[in-house]
N, C-alpha and C positions, 0 to 999 in steps of 0.2 A: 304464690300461695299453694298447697298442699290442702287437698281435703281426703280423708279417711273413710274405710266401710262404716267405721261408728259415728259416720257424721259428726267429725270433728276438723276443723279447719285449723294451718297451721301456717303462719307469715314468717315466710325468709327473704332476703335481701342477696342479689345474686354477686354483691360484693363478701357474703358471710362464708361463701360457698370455696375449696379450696380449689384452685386450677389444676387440672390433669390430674388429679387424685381421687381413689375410691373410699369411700369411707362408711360407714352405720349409718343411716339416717338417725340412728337411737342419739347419737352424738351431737346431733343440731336439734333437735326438737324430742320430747318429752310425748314420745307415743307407748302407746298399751300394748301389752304382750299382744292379744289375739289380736293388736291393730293391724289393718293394712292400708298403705295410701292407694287410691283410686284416681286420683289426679293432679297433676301438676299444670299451675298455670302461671304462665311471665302475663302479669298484667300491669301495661304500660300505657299513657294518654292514647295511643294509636290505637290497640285493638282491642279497647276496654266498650264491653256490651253493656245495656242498664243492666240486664237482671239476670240471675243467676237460677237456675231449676236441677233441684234434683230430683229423681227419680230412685226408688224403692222396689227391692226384690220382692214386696208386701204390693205392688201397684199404686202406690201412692208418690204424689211428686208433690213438690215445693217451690213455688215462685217467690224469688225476694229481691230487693234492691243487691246490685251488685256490692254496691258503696258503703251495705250495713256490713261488709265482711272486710274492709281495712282495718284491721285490725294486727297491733304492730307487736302480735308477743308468740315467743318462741311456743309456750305451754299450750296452747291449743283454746280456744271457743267454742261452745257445740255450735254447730252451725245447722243440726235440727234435732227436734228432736225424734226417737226411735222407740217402736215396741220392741219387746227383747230378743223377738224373733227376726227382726227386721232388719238391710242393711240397704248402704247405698250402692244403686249398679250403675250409673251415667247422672255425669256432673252436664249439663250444657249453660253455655252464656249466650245470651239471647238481644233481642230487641224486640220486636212482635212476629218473630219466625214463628211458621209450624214445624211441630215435632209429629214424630213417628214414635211408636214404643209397642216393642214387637216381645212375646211372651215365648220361655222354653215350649209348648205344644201347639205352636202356632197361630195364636190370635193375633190380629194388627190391630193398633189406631191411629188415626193419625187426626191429630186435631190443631188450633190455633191457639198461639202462648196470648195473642191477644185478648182472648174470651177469660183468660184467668189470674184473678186476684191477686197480686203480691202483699204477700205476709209477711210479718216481722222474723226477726232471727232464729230464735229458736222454738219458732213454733211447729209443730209436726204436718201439716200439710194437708191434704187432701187428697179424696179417689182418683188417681188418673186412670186407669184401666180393671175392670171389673174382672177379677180374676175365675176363673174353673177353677174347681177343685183341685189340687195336690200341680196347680201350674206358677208357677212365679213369671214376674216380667227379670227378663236379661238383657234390653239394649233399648237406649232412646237414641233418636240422633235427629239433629235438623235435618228438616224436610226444603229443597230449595223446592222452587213456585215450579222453574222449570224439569224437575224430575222427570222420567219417560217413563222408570224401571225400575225393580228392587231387586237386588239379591241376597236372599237367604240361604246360613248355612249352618247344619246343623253336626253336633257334635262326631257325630259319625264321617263326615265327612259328605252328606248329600247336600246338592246346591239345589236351588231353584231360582232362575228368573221369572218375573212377575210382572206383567204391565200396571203401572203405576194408578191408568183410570180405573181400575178394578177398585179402586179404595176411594171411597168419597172421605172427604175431611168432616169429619162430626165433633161432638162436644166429648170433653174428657166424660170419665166416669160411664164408659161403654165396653161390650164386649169388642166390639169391631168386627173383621174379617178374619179370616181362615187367609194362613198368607203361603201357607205350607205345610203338604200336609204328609205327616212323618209316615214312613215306611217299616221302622220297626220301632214295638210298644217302648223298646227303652233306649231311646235315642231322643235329641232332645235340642231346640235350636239354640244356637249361642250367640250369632251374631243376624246384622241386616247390613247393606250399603246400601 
């Protein structure tokens, strides 16, 4: 499966796919000019998670059944829906993990997928991280139990290691922590490990 910044999911078959050849994705699936895919995933009995979460440059995520997104057509499903402003930045497949979702100016949070609701398909979601002014979230990622450390890094090229007990796990819809804290006004984080 294929999911899109416009929160759109698209189901391919890796038999439809041509071997050792490069080709459009325009050519297998029917996406939008300003679209871009965000993710691809081979979902197979083996490493199929229940629930599916997205997370929003707006700080908003979405818990749903994996199983409401088999869905077997080239053209695409919204698979949430979005303000107009709004796009998807981390797709994660779940089970009751914690996630982490770390914003361009440095907030963290890190909360449990267990504390929240799965919705239906194309419904828009809810607060996962309570945004500052003129910041976006840029990265969720599973949180393992055993973690020790984070590292942030920001578009410029500064890194920061972080001990991991600095962040207590809280409920979504928070600001959280300072995980990083930038060096120059226009510089800005993009990733976490």
């Amino acid at each position: 499966d294929l999911f899109s910044n416009n929160g759109n999911c698209f189901h391919l078959t890796a038999s439809e796919l041509p071997f050792e050849e490069v080709i459009p994705i325009e050519s297998l699936i029917e996406i939008g000019a300003n679209e871009k895919i965000k993710q691809l995933v081979f979902l197979t009995n083996k490493n199929q998670k229940e629930h599916i979460i997205f997370f929003t440059k707006n700080g908003i995520l979405k818990k749903s059944k994996l199983s409401e997104y088999n869905i077997k057509r080239k053209v695409g499903v919204k698979a949430l829906n979005l303000d107009d402003d709004d796009e998807i930045v981390s797709i994660l497949f779940v089970n009751d993990e914690r996630v982490g979702m770390m914003t361009a100016r440095g907030q963290f949070v890190v909360c449990e997928t267990k504390d929240i609701r799965s919705i239906g398909r194309i419904a828009r979601g809810v607060k996962g991280i309570t945004l500052n002014n003129n910041d976006i979230l840029v990265s969720a990622k599973v949180i393992p139990q055993d973690v020790k450390e984070y590292l942030s890094v920001s578009e410029k090229g500064y890194i920061k290691r972080t001990t991991a007990k600095d962040f207590v796990t809280t409920g979504r819809a928070t600001k959280g922590s300072k995980i990083h804290a930038l060096k120059d006004i226009d510089d800005k984080l993009i990733d976490f490990a």
